[in-house]
C-alpha positions as CSV (number, residue, x, y, z in Angstrom):
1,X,-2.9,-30.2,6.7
2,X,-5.9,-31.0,4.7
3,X,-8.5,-28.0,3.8
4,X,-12.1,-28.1,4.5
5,X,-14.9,-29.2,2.1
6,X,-16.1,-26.5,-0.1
7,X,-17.6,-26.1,-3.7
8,X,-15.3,-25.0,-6.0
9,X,-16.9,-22.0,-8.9
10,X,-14.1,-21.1,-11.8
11,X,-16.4,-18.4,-13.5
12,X,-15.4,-17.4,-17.1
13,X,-16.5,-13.4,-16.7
14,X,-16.4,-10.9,-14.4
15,X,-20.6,-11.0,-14.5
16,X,-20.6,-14.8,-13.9
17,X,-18.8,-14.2,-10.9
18,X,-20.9,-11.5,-9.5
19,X,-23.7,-13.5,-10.3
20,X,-22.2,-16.2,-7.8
21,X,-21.2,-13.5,-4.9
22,X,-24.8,-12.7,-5.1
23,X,-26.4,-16.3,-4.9
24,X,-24.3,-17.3,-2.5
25,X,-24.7,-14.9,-0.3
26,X,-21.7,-13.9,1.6
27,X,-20.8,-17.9,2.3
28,X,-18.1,-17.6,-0.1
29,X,-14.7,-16.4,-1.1
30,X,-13.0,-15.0,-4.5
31,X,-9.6,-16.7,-4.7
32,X,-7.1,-14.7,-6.8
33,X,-3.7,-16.7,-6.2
34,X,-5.0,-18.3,-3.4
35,X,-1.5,-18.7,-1.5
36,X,-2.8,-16.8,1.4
37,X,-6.3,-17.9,1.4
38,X,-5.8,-21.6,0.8
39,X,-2.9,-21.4,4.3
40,X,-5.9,-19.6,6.8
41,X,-8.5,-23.0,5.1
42,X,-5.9,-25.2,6.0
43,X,-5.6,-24.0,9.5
44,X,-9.6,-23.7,9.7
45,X,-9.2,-20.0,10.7
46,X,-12.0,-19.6,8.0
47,X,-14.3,-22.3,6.4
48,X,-16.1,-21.1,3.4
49,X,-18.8,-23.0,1.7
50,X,-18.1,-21.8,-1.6
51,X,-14.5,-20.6,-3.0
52,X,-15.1,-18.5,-6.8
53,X,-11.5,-18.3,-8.5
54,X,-11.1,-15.5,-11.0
55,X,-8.4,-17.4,-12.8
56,X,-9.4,-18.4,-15.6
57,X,-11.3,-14.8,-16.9
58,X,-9.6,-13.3,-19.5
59,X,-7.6,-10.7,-19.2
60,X,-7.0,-9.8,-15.3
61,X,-3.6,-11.3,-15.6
62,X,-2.3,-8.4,-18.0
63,X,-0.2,-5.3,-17.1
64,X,-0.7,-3.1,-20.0
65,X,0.5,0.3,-20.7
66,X,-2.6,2.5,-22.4
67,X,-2.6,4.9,-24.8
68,X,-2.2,8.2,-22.7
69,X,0.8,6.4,-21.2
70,X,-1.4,5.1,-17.7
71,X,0.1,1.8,-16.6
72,X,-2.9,-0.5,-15.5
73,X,-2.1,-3.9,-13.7
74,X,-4.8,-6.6,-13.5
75,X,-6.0,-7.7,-10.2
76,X,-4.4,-11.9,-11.3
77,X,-1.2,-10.1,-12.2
78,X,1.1,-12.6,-10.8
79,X,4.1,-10.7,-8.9
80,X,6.8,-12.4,-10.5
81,X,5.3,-10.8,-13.7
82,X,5.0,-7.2,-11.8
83,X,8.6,-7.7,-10.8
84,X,9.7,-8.0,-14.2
85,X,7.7,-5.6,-16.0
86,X,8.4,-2.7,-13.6
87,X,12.3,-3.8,-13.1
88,X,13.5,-0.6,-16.1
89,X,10.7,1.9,-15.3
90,X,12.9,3.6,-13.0
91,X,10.3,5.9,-11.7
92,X,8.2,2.5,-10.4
93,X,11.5,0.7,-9.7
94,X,9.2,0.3,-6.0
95,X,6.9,-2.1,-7.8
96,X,9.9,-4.1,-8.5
97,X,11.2,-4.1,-5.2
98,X,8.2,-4.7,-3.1
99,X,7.0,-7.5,-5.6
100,X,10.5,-9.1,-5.6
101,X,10.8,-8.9,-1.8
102,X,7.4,-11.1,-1.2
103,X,8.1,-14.5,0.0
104,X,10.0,-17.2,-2.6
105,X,10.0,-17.7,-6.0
106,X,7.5,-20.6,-5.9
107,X,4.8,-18.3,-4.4
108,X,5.7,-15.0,-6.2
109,X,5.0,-17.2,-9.5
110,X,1.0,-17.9,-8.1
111,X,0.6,-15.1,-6.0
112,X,-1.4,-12.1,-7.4
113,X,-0.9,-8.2,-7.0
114,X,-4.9,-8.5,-5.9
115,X,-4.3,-11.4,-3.1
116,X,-1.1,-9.8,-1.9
117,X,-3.1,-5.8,-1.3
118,X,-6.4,-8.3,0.0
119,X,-4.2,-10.6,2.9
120,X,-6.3,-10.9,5.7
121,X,-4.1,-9.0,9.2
122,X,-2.3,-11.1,10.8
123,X,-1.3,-11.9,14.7
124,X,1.1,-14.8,16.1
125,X,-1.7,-15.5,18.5
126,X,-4.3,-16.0,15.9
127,X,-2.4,-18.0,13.2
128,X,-2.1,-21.1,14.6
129,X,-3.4,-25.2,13.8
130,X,-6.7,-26.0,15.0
131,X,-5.1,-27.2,17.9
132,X,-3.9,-24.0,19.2
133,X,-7.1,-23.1,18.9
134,X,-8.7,-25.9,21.1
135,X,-7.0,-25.1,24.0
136,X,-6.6,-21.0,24.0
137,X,-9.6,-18.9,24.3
138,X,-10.7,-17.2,21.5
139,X,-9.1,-13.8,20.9
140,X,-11.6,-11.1,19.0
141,X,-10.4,-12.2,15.7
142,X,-11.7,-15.4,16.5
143,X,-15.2,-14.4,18.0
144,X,-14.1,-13.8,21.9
145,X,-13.5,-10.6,23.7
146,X,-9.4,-11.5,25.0
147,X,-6.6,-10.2,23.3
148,X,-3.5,-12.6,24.0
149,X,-1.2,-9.8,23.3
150,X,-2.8,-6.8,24.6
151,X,-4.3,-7.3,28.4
152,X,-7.3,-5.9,28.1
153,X,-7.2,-4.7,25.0
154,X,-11.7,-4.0,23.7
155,X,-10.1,-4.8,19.7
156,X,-8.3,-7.0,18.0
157,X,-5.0,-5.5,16.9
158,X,-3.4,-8.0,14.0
159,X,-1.1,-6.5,12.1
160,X,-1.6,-5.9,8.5
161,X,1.5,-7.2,6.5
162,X,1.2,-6.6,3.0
163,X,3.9,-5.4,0.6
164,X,2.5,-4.4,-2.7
165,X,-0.5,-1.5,-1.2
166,X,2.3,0.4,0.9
167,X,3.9,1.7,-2.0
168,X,0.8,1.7,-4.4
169,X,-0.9,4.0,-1.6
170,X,2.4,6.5,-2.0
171,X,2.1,6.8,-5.2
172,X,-1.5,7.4,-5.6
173,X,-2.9,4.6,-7.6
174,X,-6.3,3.4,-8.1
175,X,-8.2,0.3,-7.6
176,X,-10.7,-0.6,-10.1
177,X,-14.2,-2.5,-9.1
178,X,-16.9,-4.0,-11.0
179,X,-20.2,-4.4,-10.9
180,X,-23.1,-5.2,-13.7
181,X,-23.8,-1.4,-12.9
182,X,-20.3,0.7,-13.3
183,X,-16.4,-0.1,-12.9
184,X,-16.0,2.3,-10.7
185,X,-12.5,3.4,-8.8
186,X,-11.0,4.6,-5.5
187,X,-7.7,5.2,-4.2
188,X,-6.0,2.1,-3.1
189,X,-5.8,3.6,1.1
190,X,-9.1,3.8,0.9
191,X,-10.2,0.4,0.5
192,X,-8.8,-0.1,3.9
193,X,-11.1,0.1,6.9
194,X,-8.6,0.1,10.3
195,X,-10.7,-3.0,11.4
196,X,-8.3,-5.8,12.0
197,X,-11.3,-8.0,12.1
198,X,-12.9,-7.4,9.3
199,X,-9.9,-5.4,7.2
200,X,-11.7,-3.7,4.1
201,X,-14.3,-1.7,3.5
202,X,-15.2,-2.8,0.1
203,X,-17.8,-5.8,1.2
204,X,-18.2,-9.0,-1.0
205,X,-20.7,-7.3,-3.5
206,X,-18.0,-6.3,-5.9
207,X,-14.9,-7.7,-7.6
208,X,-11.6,-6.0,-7.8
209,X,-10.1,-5.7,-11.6
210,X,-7.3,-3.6,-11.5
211,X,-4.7,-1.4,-10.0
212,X,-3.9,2.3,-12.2
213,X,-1.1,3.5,-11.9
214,X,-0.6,7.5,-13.5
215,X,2.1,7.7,-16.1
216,X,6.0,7.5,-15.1
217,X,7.2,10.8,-14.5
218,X,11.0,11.1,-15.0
219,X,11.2,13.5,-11.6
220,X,9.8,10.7,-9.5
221,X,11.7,8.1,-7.6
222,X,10.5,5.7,-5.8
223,X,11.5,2.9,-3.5
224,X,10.5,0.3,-0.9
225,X,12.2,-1.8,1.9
226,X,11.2,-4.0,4.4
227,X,12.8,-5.3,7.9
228,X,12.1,-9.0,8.5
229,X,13.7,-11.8,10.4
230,X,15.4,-13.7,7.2
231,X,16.0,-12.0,3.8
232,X,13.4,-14.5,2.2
233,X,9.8,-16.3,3.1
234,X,9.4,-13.8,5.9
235,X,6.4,-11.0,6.2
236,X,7.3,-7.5,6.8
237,X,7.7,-6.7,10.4
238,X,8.1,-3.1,9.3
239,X,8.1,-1.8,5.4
240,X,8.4,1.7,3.9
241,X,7.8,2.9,0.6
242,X,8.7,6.4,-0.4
243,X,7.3,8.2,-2.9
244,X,9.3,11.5,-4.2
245,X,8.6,13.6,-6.9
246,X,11.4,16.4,-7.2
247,X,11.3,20.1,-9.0
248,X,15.3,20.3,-10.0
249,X,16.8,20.0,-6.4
250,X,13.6,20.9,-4.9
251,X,10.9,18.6,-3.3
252,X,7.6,18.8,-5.2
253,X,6.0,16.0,-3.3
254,X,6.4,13.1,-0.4
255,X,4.7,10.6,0.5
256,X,5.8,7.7,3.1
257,X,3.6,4.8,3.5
258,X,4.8,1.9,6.4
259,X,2.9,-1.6,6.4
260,X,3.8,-4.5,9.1
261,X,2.9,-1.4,12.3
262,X,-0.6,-1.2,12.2
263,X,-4.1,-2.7,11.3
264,X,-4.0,-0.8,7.8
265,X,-1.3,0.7,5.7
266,X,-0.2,3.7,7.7
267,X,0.4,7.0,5.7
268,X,2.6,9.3,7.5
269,X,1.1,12.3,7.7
270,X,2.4,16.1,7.1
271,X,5.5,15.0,5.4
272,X,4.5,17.5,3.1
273,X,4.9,20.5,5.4
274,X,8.5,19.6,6.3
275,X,9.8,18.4,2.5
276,X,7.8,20.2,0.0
277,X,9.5,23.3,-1.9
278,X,12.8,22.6,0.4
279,X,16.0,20.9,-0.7
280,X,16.5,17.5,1.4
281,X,19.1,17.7,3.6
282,X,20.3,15.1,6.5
283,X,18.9,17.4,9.0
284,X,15.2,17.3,7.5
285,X,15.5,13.7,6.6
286,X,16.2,13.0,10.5
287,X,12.9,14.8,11.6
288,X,11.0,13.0,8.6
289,X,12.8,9.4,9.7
290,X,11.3,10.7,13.4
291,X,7.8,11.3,12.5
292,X,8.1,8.0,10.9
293,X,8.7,6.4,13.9
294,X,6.1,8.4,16.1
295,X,3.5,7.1,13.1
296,X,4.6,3.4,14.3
297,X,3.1,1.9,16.8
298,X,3.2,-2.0,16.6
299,X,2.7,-4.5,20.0
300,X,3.8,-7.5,20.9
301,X,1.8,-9.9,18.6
302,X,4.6,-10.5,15.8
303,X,8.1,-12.2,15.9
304,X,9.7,-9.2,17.3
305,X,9.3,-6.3,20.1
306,X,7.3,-3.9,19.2
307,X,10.5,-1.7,20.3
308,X,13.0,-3.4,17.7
309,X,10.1,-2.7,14.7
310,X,9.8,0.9,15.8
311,X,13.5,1.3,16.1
312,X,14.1,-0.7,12.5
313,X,11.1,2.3,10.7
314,X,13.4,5.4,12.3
315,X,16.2,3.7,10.2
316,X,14.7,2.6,7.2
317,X,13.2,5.9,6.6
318,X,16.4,8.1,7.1
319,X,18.0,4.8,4.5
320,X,15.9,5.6,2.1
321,X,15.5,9.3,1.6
322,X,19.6,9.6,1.6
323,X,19.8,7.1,-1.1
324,X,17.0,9.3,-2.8
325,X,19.3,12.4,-2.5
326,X,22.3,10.7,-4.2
327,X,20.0,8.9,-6.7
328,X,17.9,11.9,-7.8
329,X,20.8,14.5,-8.3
């Protein structure tokens, strides 16, 4: 497959590229990696005039650790590079994991941490050649009012599938924007909007530079898995990351945060009021693997039921916190 015609804009700083964004007036894309972006060209799901790569700016590929010990990852980070750099900081060992997990090694060496957390949702019924989409009307991703996997359904309901914001999201980190104004930041959930249409909130008007991260804490572990039809290539059809920050043998802090379920990353909610200040035990990790499962709720628009994905989040969830009581003692 060939991709469309569009100008191509390599800008050499951060204000060059804004510039662009601004003249071309939201008939353009920023291309980080592009692995994502270039596939939905190919299959004219989109057809931007104008594509501005950031990858020749300096500096947005480095992961640096500052001086008060804050670990800050540039937005053309490449995640074989994430995957390394976080593979012996034990309390980030997630990073690894969810970095190493993405696709194959081809595409984790040109993929960036900012393409990976700005994937557009996806649906089997709207990812398909042009000649799928010749013949089937078009669903409300594609302009129309149908959804093929939801009769009746007034929204579109693709399924975000990204593996690096789940666990930045549980542990708190911020992502960094520019404009000529102000960097400015905001927690990585936020940038997410619940749309599956149009997926973030953030608009084209500024440019995403980084991903903080607070300083390792030896009391926190942290760990992310994902449930997918083959052990490589494949998106999540369910992922968890777990964030847990421990006081001794006593839960200080929880956080759960599933991807592959829902339009957004999906933060399970008052996990706090079950684990914090107890001691986790097989009984409480059941009825946090539960409300894990009730957070859940996928349809029928990915390779698998919507029961089996459901089902797989119950068990990763309960998988995950016992290995975090033998690994944390």
């Amino acid at each position: 497959m060939r991709l469309p015609y569009f100008q191509y804009h390599s800008p050499r700083s951060l204000k060059a590229a804004f510039m662009l964004l601004k003249k071309i007036d939201g008939k353009g894309l920023i291309m980080a990696g592009g692995t994502e972006l270039l596939n939905r060209m190919k299959f004219r799901l989109i057809e931007p005039e104008h594509i501005i790569s950031l990858s020749i700016i300096k500096n947005l590929g480095n992961i640096s650790i500052r001086e008060n010990q804050e670990i800050e990852i540039g937005t053309m980070a490449k995640l074989t590079d994430i995957a390394h750099f976080f593979e012996e900081i034990k309390p980030y060992k997630a990073l690894h994991e969810a970095a190493y997990q993405v696709a194959s090694m081809q595409i984790r060496n040109m993929a960036t941490i900012g393409g990976n957390i700005f994937q557009d949702t996806r649906c089997m019924f709207y990812n398909r050649s042009r000649d799928w989409q010749r013949v089937v009307p078009p669903c409300h991703k594609r302009g129309g009012n149908i959804c093929h996997a939801i009769k009746n359904s007034k929204r579109c309901l693709a399924v975000y599938q990204g593996d690096m914001a789940p666990i930045l999201i549980a542990l708190k980190a911020k992502a960094v924007f520019y404009t000529p104004d102000v960097f400015y930041e905001m927690p990585v959930e936020e940038v997410f909007s619940g749309n599956s249409r149009e997926p973030f909130i953030t608009g084209d008007k500024k440019i995403l530079t980084s991903i903080n991260l607070a300083p390792p804490e030896r009391n926190l572990f942290s760990t992310y898995r994902k449930y997918r039809i083959r052990d490589g290539v494949d998106f999540p059809l369910a992922g968890i990351a777990v964030a847990l920050h421990k006081d001794g043998d006593t839960v200080a802090n929880l956080r759960l945060c599933l991807t592959g379920v829902a339009p957004q990353p999906v933060i399970v909610r008052d996990v706090e009021n079950i684990a914090n200040g107890t001691k986790l035990t097989e009984k409480i990790i059941k009825e946090i693997a539960e409300m894990a499962y009730n957070a859940a709720h996928p349809v029928a628009n990915l390779e698998d039921t919507p029961d089996n994905r459901r089902f797989m989040v119950r068990q990763i969830a309960y998988d995950l916190l016992m290995e975090a009581i033998h690994v944390s003692r």
